[in-house]
Every structure is written in C-alpha cells, then in structure tokens.
C-alpha beads as a LAMMPS data file, in Angstrom:
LAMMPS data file: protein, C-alpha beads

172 atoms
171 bonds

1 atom types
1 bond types

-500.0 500.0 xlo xhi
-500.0 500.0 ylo yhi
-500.0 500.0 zlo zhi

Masses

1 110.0

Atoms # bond

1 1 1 0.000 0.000 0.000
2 1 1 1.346 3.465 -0.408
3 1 1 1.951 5.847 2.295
4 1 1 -1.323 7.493 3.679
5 1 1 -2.261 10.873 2.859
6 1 1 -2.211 13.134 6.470
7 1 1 -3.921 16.038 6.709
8 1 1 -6.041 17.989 8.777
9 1 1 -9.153 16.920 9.237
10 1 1 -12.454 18.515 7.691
11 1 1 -16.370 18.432 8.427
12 1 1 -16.622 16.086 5.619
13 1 1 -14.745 13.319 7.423
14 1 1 -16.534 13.520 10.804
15 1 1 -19.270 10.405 9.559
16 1 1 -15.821 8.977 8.572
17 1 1 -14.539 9.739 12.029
18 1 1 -17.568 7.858 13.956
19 1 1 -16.990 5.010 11.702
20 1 1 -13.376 4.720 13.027
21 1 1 -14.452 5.137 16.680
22 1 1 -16.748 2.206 16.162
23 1 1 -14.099 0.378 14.072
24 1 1 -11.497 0.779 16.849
25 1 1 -13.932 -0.144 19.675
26 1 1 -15.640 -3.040 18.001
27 1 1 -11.739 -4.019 17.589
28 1 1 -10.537 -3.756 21.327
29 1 1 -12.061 -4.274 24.614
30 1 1 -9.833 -2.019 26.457
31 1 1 -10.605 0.621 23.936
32 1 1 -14.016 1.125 24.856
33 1 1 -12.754 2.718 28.470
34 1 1 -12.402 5.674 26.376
35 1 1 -11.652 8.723 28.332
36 1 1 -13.646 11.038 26.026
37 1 1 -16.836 10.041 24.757
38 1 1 -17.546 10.396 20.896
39 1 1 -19.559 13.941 21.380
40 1 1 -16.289 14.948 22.593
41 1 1 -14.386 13.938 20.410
42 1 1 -15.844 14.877 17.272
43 1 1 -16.397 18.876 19.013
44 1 1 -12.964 18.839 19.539
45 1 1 -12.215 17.255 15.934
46 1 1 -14.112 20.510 14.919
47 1 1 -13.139 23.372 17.308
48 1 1 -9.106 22.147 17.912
49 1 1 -6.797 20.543 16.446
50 1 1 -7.275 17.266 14.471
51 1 1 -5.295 15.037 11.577
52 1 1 -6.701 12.003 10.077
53 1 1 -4.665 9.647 7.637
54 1 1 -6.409 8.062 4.184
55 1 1 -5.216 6.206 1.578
56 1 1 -7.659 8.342 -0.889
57 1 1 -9.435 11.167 -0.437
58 1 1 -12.852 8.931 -1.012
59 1 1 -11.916 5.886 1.438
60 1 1 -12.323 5.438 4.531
61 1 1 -10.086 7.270 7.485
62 1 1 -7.042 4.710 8.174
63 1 1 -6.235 6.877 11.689
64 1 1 -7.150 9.955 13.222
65 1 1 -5.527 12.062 16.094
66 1 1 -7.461 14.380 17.843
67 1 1 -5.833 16.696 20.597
68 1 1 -5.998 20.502 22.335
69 1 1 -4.302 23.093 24.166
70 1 1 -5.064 22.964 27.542
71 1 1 -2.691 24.418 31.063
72 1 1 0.290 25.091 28.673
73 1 1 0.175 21.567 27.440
74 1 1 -1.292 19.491 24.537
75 1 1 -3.585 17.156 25.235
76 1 1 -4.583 13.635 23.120
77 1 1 -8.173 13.697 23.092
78 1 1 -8.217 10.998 20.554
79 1 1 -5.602 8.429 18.461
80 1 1 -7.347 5.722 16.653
81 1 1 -5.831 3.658 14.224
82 1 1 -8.619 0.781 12.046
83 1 1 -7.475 -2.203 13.172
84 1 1 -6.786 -3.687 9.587
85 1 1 -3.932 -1.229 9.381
86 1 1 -2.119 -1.460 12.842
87 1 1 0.898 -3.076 11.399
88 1 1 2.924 0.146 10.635
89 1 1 3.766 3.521 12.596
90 1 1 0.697 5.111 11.571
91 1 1 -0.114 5.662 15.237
92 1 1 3.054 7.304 15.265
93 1 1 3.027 9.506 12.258
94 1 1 -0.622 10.468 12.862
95 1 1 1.155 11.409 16.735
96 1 1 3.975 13.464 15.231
97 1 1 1.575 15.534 12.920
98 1 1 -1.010 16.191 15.700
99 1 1 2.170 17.188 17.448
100 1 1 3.968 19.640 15.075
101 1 1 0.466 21.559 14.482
102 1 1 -0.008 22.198 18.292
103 1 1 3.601 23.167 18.668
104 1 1 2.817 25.782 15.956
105 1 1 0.810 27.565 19.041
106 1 1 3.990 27.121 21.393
107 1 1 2.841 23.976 23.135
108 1 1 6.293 21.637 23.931
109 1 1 4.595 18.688 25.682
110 1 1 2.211 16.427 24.841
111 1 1 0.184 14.406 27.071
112 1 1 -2.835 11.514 26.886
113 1 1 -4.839 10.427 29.818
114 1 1 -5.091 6.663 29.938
115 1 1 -7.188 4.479 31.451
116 1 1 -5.552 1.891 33.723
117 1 1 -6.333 -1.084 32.178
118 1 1 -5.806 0.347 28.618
119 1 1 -2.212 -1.792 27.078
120 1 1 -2.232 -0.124 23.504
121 1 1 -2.312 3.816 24.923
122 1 1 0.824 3.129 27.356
123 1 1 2.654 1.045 24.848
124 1 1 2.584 4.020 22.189
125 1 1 3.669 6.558 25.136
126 1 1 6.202 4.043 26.217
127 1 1 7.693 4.070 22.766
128 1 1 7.743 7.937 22.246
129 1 1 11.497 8.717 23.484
130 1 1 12.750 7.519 19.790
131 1 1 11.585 11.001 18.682
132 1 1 10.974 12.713 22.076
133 1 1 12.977 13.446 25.040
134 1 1 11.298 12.704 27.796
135 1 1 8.481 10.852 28.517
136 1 1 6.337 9.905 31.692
137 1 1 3.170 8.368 33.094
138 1 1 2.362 9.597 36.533
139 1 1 -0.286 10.114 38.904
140 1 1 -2.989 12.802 38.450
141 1 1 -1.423 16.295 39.092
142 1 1 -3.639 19.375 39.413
143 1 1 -2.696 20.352 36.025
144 1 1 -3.974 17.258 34.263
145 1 1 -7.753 18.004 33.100
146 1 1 -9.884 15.770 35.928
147 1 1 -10.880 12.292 35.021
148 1 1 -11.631 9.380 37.365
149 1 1 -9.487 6.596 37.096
150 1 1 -6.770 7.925 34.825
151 1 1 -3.229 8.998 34.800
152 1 1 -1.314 11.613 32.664
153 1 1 1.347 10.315 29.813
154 1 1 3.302 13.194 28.561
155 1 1 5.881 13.295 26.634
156 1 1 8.242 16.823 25.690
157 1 1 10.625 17.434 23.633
158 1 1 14.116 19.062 25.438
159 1 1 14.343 22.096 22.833
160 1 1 10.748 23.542 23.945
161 1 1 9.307 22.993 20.402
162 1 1 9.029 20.665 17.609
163 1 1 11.180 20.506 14.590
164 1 1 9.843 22.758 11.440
165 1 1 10.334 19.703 8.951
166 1 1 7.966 16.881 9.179
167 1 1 10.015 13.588 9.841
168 1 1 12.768 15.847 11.841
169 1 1 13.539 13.823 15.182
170 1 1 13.421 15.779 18.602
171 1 1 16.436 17.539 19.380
172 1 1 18.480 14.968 22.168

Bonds

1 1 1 2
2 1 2 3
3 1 3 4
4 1 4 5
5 1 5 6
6 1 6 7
7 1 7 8
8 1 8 9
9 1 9 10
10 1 10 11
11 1 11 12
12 1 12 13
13 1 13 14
14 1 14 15
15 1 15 16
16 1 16 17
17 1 17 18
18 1 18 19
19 1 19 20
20 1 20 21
21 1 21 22
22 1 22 23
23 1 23 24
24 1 24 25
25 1 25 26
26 1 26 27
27 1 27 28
28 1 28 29
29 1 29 30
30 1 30 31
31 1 31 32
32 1 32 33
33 1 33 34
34 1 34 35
35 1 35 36
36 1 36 37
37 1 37 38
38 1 38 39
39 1 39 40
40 1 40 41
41 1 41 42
42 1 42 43
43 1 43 44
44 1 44 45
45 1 45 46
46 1 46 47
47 1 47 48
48 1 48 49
49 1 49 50
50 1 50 51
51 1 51 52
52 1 52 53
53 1 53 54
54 1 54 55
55 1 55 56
56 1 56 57
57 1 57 58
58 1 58 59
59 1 59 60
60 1 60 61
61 1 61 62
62 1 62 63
63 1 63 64
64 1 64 65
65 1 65 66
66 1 66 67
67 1 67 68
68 1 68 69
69 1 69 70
70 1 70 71
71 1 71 72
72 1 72 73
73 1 73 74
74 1 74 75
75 1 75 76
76 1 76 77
77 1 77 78
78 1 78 79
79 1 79 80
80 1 80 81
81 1 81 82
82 1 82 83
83 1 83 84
84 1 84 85
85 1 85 86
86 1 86 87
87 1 87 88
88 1 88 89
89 1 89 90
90 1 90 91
91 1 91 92
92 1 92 93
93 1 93 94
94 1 94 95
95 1 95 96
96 1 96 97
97 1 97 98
98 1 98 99
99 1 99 100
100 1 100 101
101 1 101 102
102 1 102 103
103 1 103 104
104 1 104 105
105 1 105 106
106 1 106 107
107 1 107 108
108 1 108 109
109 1 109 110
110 1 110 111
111 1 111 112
112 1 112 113
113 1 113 114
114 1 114 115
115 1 115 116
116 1 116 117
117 1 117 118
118 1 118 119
119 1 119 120
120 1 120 121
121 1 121 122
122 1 122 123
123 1 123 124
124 1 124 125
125 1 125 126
126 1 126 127
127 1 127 128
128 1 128 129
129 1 129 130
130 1 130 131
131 1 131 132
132 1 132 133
133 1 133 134
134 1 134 135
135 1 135 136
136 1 136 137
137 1 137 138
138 1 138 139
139 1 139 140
140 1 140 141
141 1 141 142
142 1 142 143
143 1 143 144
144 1 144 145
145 1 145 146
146 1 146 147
147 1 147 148
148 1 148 149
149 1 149 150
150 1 150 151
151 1 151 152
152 1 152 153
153 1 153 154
154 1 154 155
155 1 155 156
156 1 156 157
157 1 157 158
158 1 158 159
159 1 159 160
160 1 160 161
161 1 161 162
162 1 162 163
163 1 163 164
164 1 164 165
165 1 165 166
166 1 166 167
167 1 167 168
168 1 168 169
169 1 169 170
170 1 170 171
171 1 171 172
C-alpha cells in the first residue's frame, strides 16, 4: 500500500470519524474505556486541532488524532488507528503531525490520559522517546484536566518545540 495521505481533518470526514471510533472499539475491549466520549471527540475534531490519515481522499479514514491546548500543554483527546492497518507507525506519524500543528501555538509537551487497564495507549507513550525526550506516566497532578481513574502520559521534547520539517527527530 502506499503511504497514507495526512492532513487535517475537515467536516466532511466527521461520519468517517464515527466510523473509526466504532471500528477501533468493536476491535478492542480495552478501547471502549475511552476517556472522552464520541460527542467529545468529534467537538474537539471541529473546534481544535485534528489530523486524520487516508489512503484516498474517497476511502475510509485509516487513523485519526485528535488533541488541544489545555494548562500550557497538549492534550490527546483521541488516536485511533482501524485495526486492519495497525501493522505500521501510523499511530506514530498520525502522533507526530497532531504534534507539530499544536507546537505551531507554542505547546512543547504532549500528554494523553489513559485508562488503567488500557495496554495499547501506554505502549505508544512508552515508545515515544525515539523522537521525544522525555516521557512519563504519573499520577494525576492538578494540572492534568480531571478524570476518574486515569493517569497523565506526557511526553516533551528538550528544545521547547518541535522541529519545522515533518520527519525531523526531537532535538536529544
């Protein structure tokens, strides 16, 4: 297959969008702990900052990652990947795009509430230092938005910002 097509996302992919949150539930039990429900998600797809990945502009959304500026950090409101394309680093890429485009309004960290019991969440954030600095998973601080049962990942990069150039690893 060729490499996806990233982009932002637009109001013609938010059906698109609900038919990857069911995909991506249907797919995983742990997945359907979901911090944010789907009303939130799709009003943030729409009022922050969201990317989705397609192979064509007609198909069907391959990943999407939904996040937003929040207490002088970024926050992941939503990464799905379909589960028939979990094989690559599309997690990853989709990650590093939602990424540069909040760094573009100064935020340096990036960070994802996750559930406790949720395995595919931590394993992405336990990944990150490849093209991050610094990355943790702690206990609730007062800075973290509030939500029962769930701890902060975050992950920063040790320049303050993210690269200009797509692809450009984190400054070590």
């Amino acid at each position: 297959m060729a490499a996806p097509i990233i982009r932002e996302i637009r109001s013609d992919d938010l059906g698109r969008l609900v038919a990857l949150w069911d995909a991506t539930r249907a797919a995983d039990v742990s997945e359907r702990e979901s911090v944010y429900g789907l009303s939130e998600v799709l009003a943030s797809a729409q009022a922050d900052v969201a990317v989705v990945a397609l192979a064509d502009e007609d198909g069907p959304l391959l990943g999407a990652a939904v996040g937003r500026a929040a207490h002088e950090q970024g926050w992941i409101v939503y990464l799905g990947v379909h589960p028939d394309h979990r094989d690559g680093d599309l997690g990853r890429t989709l990650l590093d795009a939602l990424e540069r485009r909040l760094a573009l309004s100064g935020i340096a960290t990036l960070c994802s509430l996750v559930p406790p019991r949720t395995t595919r969440s931590r394993g992405t954030c336990s990944r990150a230092p490849a093209s991050r600095s610094s990355t943790s998973c702690a206990a609730p601080s007062a800075a973290s938005p509030s939500r029962r049962g769930t701890s902060p990942c975050c992950a920063s990069s040790a320049a303050g910002s993210c690269p200009a150039a797509p692809g450009t690893p984190w400054a070590a």
